[in-house]
PDBQT receptor file of N, H, CA, C and O in Angstrom, charges set to zero:
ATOM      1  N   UNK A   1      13.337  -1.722  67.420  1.00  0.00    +0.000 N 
ATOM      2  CA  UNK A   1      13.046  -0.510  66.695  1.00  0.00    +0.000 C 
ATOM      3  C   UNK A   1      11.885  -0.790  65.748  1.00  0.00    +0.000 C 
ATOM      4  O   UNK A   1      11.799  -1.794  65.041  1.00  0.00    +0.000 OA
ATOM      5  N   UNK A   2      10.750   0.488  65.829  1.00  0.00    +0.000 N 
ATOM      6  H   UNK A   2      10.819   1.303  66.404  1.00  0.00    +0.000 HD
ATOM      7  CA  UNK A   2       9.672  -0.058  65.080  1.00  0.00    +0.000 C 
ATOM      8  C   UNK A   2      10.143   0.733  63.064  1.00  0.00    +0.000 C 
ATOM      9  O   UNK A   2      10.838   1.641  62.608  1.00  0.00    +0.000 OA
ATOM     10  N   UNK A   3       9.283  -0.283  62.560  1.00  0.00    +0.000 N 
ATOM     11  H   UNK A   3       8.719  -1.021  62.931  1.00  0.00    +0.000 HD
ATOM     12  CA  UNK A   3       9.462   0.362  61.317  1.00  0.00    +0.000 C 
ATOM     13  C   UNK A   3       9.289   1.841  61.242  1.00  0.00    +0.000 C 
ATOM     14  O   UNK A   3       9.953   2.313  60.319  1.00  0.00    +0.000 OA
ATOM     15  N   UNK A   4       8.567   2.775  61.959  1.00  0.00    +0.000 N 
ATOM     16  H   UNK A   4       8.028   2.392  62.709  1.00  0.00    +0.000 HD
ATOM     17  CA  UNK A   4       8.519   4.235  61.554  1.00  0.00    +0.000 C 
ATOM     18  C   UNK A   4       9.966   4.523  62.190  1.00  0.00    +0.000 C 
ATOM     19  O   UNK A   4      10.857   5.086  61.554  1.00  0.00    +0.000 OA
ATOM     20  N   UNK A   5      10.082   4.146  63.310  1.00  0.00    +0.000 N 
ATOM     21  H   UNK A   5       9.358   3.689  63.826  1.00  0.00    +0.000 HD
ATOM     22  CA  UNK A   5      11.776   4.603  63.772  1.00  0.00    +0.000 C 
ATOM     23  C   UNK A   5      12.619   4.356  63.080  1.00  0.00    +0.000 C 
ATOM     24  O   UNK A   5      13.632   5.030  63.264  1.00  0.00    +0.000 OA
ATOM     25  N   UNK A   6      12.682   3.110  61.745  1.00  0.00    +0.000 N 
ATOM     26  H   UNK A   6      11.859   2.562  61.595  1.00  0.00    +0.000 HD
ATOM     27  CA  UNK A   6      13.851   2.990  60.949  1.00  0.00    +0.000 C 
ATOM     28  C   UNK A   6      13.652   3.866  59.889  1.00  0.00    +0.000 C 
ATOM     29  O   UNK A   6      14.647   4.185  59.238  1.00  0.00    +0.000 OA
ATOM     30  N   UNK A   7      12.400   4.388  59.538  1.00  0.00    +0.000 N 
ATOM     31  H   UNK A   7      11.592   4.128  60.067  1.00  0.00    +0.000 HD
ATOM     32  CA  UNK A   7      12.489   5.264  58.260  1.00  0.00    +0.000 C 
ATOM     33  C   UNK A   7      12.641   6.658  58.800  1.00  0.00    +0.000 C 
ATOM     34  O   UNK A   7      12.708   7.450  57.860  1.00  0.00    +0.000 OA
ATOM     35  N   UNK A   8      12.706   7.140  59.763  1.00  0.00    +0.000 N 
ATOM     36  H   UNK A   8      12.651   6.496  60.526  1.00  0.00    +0.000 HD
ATOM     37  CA  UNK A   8      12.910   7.914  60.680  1.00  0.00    +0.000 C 
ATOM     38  C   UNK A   8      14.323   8.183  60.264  1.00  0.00    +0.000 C 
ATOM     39  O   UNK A   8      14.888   9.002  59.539  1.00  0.00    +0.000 OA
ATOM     40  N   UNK A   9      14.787   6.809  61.274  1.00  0.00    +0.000 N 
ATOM     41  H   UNK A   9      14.328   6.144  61.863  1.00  0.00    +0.000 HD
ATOM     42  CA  UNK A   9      16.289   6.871  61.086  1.00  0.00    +0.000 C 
ATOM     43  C   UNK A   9      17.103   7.122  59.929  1.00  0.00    +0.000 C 
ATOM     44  O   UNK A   9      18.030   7.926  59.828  1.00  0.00    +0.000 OA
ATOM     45  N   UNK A  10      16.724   6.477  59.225  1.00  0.00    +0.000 N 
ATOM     46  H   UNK A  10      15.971   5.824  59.307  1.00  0.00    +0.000 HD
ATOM     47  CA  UNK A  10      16.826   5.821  57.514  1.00  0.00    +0.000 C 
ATOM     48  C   UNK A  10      16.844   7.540  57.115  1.00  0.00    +0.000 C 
ATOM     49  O   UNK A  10      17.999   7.953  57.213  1.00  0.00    +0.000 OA
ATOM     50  N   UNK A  11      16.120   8.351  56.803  1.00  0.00    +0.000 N 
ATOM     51  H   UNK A  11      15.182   8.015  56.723  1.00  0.00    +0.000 HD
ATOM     52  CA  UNK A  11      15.568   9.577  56.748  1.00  0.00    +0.000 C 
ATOM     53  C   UNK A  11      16.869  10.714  57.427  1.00  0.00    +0.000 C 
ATOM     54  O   UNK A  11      17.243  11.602  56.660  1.00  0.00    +0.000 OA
ATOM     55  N   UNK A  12      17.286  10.673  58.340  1.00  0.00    +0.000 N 
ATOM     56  H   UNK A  12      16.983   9.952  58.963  1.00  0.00    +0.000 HD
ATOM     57  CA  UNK A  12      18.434  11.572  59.147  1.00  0.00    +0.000 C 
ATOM     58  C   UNK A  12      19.464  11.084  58.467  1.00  0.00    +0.000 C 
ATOM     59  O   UNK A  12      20.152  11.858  57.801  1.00  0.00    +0.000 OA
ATOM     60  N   UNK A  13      19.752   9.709  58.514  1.00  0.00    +0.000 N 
ATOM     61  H   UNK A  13      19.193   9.081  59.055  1.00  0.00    +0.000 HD
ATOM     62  CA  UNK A  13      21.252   9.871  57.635  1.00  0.00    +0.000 C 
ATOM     63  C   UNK A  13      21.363  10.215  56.434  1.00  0.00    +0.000 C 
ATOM     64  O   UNK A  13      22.353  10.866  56.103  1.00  0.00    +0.000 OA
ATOM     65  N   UNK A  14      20.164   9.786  55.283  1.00  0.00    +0.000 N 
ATOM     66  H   UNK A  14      19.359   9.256  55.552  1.00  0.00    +0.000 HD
ATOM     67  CA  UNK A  14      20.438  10.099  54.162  1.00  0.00    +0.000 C 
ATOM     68  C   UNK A  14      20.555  12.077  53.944  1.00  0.00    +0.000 C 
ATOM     69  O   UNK A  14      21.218  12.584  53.039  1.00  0.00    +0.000 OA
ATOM     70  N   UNK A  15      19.785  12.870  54.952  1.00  0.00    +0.000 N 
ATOM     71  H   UNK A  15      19.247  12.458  55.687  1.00  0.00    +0.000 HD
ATOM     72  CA  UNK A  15      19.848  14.213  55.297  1.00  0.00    +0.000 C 
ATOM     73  C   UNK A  15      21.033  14.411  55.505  1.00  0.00    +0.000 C 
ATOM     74  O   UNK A  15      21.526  15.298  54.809  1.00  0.00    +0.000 OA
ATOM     75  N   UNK A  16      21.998  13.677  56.546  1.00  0.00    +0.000 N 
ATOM     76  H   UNK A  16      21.597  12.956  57.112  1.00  0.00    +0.000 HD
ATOM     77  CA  UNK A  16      23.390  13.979  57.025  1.00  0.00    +0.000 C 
ATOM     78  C   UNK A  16      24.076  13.727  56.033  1.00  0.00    +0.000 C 
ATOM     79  O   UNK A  16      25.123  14.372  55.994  1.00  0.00    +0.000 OA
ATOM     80  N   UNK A  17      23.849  12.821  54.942  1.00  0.00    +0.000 N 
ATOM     81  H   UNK A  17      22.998  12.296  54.973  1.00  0.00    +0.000 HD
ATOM     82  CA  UNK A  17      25.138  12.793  53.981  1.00  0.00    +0.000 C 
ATOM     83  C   UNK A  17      24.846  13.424  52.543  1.00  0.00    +0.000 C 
ATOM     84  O   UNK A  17      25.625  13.420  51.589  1.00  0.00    +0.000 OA
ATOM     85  N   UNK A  18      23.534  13.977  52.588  1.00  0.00    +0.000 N 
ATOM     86  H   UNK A  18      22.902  13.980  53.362  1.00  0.00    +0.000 HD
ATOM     87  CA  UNK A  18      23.130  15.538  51.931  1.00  0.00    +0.000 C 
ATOM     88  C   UNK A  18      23.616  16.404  52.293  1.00  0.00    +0.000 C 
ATOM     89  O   UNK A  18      23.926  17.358  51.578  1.00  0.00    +0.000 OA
ATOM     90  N   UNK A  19      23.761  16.344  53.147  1.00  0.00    +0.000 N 
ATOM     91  H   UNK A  19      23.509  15.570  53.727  1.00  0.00    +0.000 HD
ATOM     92  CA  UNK A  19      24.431  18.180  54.047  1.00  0.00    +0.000 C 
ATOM     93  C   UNK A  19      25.906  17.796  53.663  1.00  0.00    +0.000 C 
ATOM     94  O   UNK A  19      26.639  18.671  53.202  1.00  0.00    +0.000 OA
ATOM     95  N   UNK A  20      26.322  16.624  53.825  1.00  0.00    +0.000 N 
ATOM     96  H   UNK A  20      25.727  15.913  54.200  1.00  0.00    +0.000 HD
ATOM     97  CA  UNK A  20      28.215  16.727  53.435  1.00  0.00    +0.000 C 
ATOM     98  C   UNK A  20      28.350  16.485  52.111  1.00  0.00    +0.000 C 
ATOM     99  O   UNK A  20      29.421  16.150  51.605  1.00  0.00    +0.000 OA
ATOM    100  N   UNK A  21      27.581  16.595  51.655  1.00  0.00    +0.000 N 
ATOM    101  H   UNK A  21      26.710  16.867  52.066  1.00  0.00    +0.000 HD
ATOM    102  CA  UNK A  21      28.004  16.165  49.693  1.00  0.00    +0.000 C 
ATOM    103  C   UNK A  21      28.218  17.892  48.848  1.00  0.00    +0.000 C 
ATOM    104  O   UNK A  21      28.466  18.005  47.647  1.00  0.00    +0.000 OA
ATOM    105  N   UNK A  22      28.066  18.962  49.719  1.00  0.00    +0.000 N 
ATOM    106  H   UNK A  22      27.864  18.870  50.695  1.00  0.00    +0.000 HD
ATOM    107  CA  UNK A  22      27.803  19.557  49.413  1.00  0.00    +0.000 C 
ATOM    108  C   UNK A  22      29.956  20.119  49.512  1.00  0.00    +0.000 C 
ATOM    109  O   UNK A  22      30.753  20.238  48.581  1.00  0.00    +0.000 OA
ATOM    110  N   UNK A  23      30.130  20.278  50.743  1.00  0.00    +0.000 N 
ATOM    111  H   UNK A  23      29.482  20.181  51.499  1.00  0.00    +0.000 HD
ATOM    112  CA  UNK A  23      31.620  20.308  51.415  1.00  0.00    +0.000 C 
ATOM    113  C   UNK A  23      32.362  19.057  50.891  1.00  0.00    +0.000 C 
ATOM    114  O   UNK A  23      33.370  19.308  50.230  1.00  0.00    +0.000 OA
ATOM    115  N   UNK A  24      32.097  17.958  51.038  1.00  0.00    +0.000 N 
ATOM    116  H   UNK A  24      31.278  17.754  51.574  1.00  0.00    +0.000 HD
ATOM    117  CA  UNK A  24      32.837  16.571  50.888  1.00  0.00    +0.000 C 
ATOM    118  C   UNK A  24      32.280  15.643  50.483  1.00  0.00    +0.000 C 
ATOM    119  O   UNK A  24      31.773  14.636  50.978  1.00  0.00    +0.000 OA
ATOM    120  N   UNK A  25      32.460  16.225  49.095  1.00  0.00    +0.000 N 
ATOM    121  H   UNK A  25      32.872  17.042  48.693  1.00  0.00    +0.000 HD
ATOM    122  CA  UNK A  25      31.614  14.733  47.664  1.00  0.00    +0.000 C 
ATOM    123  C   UNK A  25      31.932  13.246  48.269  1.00  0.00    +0.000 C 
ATOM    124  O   UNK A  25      31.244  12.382  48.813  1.00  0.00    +0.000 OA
ATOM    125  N   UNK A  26      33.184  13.359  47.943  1.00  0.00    +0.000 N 
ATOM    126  H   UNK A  26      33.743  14.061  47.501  1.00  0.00    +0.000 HD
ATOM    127  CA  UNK A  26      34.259  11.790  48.463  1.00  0.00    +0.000 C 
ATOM    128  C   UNK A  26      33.453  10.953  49.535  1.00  0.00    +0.000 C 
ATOM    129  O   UNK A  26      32.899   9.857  49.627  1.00  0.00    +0.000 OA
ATOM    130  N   UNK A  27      33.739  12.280  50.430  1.00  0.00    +0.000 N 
ATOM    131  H   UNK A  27      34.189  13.170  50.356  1.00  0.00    +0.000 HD
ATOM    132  CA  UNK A  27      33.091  11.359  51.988  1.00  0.00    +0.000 C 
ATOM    133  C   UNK A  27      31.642  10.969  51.971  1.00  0.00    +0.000 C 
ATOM    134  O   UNK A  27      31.357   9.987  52.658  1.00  0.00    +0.000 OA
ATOM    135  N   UNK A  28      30.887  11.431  51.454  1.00  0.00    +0.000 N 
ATOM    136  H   UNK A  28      31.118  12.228  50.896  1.00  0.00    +0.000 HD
ATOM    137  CA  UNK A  28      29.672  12.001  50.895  1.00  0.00    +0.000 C 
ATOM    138  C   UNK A  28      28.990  10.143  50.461  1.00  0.00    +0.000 C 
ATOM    139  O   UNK A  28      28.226   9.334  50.988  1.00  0.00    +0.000 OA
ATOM    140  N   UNK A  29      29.829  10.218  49.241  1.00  0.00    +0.000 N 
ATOM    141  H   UNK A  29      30.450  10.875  48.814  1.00  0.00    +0.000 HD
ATOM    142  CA  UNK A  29      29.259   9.344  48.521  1.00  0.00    +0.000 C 
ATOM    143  C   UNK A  29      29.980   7.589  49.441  1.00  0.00    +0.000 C 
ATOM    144  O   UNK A  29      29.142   6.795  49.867  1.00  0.00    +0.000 OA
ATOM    145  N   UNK A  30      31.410   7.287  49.588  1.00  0.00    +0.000 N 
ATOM    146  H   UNK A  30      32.091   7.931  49.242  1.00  0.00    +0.000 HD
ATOM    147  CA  UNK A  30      31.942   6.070  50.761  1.00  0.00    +0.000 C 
ATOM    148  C   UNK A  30      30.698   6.109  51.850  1.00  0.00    +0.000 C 
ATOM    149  O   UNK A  30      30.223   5.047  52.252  1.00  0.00    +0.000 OA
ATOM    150  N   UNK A  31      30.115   7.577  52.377  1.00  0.00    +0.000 N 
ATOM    151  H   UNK A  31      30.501   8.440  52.050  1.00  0.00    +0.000 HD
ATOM    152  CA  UNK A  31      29.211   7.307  53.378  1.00  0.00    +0.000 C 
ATOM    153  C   UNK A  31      27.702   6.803  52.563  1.00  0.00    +0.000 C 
ATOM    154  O   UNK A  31      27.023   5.974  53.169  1.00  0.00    +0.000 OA
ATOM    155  N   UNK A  32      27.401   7.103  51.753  1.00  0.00    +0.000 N 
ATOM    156  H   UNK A  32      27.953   7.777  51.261  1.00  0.00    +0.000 HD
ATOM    157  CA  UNK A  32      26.020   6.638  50.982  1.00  0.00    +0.000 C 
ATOM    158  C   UNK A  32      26.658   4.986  50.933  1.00  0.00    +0.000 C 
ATOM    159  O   UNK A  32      26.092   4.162  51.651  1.00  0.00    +0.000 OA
ATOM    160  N   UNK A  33      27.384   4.708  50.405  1.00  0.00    +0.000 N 
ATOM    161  H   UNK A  33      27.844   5.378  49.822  1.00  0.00    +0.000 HD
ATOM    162  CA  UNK A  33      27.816   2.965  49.916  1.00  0.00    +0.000 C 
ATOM    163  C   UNK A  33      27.671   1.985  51.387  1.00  0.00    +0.000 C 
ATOM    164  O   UNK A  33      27.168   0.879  51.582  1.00  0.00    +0.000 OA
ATOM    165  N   UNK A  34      28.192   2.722  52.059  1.00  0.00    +0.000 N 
ATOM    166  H   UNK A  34      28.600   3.621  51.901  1.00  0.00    +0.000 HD
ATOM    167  CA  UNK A  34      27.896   2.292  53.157  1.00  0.00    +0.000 C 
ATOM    168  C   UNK A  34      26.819   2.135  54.221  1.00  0.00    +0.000 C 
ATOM    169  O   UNK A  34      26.704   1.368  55.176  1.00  0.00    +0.000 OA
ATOM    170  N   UNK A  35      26.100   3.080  53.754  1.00  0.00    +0.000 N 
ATOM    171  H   UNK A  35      26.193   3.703  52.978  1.00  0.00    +0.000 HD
ATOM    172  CA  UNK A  35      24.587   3.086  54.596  1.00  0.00    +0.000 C 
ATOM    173  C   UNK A  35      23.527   2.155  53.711  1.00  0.00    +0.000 C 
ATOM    174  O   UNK A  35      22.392   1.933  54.131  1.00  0.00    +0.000 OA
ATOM    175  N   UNK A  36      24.053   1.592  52.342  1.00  0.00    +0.000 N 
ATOM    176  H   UNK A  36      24.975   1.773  52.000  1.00  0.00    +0.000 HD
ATOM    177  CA  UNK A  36      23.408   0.939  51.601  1.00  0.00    +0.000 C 
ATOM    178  C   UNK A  36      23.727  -0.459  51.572  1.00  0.00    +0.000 C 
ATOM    179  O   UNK A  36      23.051  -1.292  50.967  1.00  0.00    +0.000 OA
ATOM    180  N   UNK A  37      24.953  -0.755  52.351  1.00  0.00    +0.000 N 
ATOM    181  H   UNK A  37      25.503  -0.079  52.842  1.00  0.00    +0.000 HD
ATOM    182  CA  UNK A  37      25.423  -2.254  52.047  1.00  0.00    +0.000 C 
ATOM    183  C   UNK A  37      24.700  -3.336  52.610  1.00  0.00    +0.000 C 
ATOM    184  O   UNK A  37      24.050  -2.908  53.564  1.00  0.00    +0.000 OA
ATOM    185  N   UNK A  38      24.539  -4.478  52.447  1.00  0.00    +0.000 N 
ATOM    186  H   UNK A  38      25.066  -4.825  51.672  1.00  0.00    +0.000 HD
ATOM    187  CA  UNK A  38      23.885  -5.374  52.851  1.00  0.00    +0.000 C 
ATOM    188  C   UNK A  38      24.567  -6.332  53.778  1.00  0.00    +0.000 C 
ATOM    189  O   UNK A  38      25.417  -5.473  54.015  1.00  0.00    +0.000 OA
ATOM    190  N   UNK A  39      24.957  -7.336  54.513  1.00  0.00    +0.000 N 
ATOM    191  H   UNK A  39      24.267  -8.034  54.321  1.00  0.00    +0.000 HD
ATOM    192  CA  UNK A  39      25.225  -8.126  55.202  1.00  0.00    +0.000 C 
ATOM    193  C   UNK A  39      26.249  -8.423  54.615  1.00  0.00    +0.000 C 
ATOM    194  O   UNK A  39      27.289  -8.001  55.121  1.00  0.00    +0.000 OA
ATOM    195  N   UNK A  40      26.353  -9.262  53.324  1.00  0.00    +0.000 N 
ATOM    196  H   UNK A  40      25.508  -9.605  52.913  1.00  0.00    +0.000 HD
ATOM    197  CA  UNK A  40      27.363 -10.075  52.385  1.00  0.00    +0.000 C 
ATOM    198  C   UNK A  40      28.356  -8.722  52.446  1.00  0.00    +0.000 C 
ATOM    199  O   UNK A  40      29.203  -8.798  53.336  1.00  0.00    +0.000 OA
ATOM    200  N   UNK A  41      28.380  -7.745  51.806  1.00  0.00    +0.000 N 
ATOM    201  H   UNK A  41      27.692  -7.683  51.083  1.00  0.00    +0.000 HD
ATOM    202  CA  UNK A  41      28.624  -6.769  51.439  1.00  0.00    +0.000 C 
ATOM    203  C   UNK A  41      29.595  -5.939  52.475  1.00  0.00    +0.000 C 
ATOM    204  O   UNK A  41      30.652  -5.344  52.267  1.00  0.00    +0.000 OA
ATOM    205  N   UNK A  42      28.776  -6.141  53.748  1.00  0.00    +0.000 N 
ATOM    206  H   UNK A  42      27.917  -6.624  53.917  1.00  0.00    +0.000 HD
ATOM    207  CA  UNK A  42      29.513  -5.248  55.213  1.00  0.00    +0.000 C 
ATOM    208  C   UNK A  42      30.513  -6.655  55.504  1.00  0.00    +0.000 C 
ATOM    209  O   UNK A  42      31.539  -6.439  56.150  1.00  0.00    +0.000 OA
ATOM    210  N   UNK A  43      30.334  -7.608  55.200  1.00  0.00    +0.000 N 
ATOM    211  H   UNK A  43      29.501  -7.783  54.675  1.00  0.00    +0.000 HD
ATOM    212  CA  UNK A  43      31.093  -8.709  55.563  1.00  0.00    +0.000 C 
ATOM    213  C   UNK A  43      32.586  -8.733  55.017  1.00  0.00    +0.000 C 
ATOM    214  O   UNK A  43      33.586  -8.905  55.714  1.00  0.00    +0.000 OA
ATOM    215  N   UNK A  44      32.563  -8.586  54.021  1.00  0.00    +0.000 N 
ATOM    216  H   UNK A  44      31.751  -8.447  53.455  1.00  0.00    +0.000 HD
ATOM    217  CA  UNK A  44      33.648  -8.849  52.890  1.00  0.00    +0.000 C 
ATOM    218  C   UNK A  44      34.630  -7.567  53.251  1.00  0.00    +0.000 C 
ATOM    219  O   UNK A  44      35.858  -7.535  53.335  1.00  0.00    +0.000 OA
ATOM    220  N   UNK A  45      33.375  -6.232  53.483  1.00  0.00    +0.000 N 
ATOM    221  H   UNK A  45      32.377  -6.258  53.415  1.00  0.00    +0.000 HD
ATOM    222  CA  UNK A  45      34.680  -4.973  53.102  1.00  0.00    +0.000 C 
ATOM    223  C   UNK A  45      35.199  -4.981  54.965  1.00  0.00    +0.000 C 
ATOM    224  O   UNK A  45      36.138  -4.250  55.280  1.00  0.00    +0.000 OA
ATOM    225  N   UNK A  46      34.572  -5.762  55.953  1.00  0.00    +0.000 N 
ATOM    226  H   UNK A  46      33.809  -6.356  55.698  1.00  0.00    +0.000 HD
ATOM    227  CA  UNK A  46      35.256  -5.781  57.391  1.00  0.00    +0.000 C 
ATOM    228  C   UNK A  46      36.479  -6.295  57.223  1.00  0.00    +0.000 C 
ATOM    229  O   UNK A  46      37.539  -5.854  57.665  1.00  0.00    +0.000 OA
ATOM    230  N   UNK A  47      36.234  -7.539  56.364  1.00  0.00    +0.000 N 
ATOM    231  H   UNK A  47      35.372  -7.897  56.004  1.00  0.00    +0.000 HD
ATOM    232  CA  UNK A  47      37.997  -8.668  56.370  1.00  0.00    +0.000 C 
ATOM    233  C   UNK A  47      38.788  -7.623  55.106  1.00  0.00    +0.000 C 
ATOM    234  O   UNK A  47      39.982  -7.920  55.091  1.00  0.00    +0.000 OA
ATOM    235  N   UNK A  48      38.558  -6.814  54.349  1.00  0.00    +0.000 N 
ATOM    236  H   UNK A  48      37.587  -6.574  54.361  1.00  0.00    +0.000 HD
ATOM    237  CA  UNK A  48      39.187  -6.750  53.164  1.00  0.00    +0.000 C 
ATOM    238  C   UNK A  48      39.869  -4.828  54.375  1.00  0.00    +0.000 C 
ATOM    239  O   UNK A  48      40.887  -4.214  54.056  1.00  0.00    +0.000 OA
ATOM    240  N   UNK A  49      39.137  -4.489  55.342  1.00  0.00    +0.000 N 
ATOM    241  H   UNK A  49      38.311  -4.988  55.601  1.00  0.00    +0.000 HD
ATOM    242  CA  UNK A  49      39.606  -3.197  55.985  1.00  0.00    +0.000 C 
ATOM    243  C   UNK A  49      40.627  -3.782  56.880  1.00  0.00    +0.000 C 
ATOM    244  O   UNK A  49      41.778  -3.347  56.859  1.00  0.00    +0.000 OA
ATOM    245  N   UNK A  50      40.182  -4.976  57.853  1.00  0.00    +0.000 N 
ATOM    246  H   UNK A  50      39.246  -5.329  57.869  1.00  0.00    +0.000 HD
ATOM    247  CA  UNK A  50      41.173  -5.547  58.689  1.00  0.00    +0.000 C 
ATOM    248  C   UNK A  50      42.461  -6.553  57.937  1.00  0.00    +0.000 C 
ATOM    249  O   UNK A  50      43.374  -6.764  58.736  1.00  0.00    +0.000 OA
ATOM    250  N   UNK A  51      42.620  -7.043  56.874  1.00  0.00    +0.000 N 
ATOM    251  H   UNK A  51      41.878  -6.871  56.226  1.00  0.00    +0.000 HD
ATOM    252  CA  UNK A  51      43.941  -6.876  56.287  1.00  0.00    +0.000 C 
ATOM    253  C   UNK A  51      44.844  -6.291  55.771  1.00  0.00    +0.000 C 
ATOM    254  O   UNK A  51      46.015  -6.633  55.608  1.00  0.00    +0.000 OA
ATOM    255  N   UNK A  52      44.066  -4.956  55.368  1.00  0.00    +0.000 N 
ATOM    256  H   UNK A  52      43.114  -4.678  55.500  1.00  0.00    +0.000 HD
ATOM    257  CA  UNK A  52      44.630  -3.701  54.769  1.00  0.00    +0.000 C 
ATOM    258  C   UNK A  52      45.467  -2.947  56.328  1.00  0.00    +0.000 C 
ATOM    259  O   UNK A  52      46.540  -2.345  56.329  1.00  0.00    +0.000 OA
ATOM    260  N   UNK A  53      44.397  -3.284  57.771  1.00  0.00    +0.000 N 
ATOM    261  H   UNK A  53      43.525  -3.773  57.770  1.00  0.00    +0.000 HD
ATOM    262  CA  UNK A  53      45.256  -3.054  58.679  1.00  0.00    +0.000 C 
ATOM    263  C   UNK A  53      46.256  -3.649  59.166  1.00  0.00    +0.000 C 
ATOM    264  O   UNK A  53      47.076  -3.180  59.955  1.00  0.00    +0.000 OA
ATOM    265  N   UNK A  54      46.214  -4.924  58.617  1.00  0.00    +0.000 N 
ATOM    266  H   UNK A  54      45.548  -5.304  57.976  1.00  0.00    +0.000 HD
ATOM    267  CA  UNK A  54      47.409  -5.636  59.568  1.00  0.00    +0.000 C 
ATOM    268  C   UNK A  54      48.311  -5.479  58.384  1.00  0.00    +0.000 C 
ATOM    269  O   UNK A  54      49.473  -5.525  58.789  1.00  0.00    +0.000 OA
ATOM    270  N   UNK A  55      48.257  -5.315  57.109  1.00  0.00    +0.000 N 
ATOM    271  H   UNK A  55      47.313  -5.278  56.780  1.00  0.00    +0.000 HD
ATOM    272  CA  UNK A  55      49.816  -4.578  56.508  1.00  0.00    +0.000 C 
ATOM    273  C   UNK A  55      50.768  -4.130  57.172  1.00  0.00    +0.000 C 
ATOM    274  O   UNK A  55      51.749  -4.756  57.573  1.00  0.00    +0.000 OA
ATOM    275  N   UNK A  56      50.488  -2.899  57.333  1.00  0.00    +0.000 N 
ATOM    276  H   UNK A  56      49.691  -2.390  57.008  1.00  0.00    +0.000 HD
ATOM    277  CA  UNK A  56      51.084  -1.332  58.248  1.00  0.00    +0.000 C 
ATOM    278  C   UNK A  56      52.084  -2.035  59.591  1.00  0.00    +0.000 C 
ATOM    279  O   UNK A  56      53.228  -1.848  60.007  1.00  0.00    +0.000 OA
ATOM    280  N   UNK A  57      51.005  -2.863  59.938  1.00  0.00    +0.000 N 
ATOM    281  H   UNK A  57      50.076  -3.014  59.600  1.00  0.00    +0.000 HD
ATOM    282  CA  UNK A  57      51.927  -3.711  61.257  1.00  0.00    +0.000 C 
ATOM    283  C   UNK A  57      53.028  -4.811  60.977  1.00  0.00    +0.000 C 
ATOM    284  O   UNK A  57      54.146  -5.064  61.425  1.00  0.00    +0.000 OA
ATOM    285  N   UNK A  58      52.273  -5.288  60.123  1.00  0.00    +0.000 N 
ATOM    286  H   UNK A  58      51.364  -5.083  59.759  1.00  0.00    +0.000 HD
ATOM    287  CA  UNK A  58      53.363  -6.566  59.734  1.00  0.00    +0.000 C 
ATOM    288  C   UNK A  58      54.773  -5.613  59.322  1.00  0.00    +0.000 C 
ATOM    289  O   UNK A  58      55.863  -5.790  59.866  1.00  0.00    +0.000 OA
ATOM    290  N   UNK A  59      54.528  -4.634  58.309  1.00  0.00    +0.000 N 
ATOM    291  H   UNK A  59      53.643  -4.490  57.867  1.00  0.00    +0.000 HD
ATOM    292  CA  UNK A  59      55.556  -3.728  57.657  1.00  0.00    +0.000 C 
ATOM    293  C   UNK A  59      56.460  -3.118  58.611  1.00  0.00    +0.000 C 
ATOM    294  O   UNK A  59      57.592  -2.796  58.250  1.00  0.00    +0.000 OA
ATOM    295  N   UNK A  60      55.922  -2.870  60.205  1.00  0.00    +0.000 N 
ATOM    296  H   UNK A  60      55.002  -3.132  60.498  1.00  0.00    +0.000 HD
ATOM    297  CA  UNK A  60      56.455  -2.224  61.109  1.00  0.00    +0.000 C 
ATOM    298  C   UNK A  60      57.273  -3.391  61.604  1.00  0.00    +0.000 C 
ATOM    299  O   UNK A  60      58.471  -3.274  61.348  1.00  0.00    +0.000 OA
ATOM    300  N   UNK A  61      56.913  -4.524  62.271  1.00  0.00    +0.000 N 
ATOM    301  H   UNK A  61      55.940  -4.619  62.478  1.00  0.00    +0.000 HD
ATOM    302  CA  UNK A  61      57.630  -5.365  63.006  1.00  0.00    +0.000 C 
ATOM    303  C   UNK A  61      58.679  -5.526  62.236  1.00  0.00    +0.000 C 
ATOM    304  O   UNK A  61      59.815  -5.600  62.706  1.00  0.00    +0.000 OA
ATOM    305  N   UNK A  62      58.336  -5.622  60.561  1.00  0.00    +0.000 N 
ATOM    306  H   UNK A  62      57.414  -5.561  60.180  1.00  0.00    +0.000 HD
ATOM    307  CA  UNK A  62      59.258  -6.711  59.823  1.00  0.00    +0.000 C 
ATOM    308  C   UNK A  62      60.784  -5.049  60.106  1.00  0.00    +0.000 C 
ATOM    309  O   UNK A  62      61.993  -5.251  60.218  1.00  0.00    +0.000 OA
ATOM    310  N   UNK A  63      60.182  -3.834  60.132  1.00  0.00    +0.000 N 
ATOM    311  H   UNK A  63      59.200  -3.670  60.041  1.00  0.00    +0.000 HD
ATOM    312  CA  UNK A  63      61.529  -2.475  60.407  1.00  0.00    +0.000 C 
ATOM    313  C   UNK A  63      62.205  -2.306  61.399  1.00  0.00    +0.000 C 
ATOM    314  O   UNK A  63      63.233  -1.628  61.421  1.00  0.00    +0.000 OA
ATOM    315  N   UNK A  64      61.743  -2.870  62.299  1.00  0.00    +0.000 N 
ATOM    316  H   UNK A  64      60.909  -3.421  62.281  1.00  0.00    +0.000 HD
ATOM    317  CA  UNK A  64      61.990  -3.523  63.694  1.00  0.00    +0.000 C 
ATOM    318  C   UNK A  64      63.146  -3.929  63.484  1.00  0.00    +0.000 C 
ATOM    319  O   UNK A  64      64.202  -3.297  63.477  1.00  0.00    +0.000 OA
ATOM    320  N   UNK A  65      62.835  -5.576  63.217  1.00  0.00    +0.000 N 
ATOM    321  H   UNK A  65      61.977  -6.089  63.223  1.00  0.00    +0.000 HD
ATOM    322  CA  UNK A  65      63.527  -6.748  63.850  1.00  0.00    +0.000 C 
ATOM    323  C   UNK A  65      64.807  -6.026  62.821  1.00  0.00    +0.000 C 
ATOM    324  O   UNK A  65      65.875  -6.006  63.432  1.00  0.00    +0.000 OA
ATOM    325  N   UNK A  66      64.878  -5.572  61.718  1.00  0.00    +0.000 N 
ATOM    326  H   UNK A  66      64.009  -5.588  61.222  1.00  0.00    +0.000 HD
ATOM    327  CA  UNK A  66      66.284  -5.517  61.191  1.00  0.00    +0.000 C 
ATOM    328  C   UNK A  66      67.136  -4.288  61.478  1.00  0.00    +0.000 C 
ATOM    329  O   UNK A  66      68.290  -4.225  61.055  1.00  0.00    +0.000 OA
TER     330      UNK A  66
């Protein structure tokens, strides 16, 4: 992708999460944090989303077995 295609790109989402800030602040702004994060940043909140998922499961098996 050449640099005009990323500011391009760069350019449509920040438009798309203009158009929802208007209906859905919340979503609005989680989607801005996220189109802004950096590597370190997307790293940390992947492991900190995928333990928050394996809760729910662990919580299920553990309703299970008893």
């Amino acid at each position: 992708m050449s640099i005009s295609e990323d500011d391009v790109s760069h350019q449509n989402v920040q438009q798309k999460i203009t158009d929802l800030r208007t209906n859905y602040p919340l979503a609005a702004a989680i989607l801005e944090r996220l189109h802004n994060m950096d590597l370190k940043e997307t790293t940390t909140a992947m492991f900190i989303v995928d333990g928050l998922d394996l809760l729910p499961r662990i919580r299920a098996m553990l309703i299970l077995q008893s």
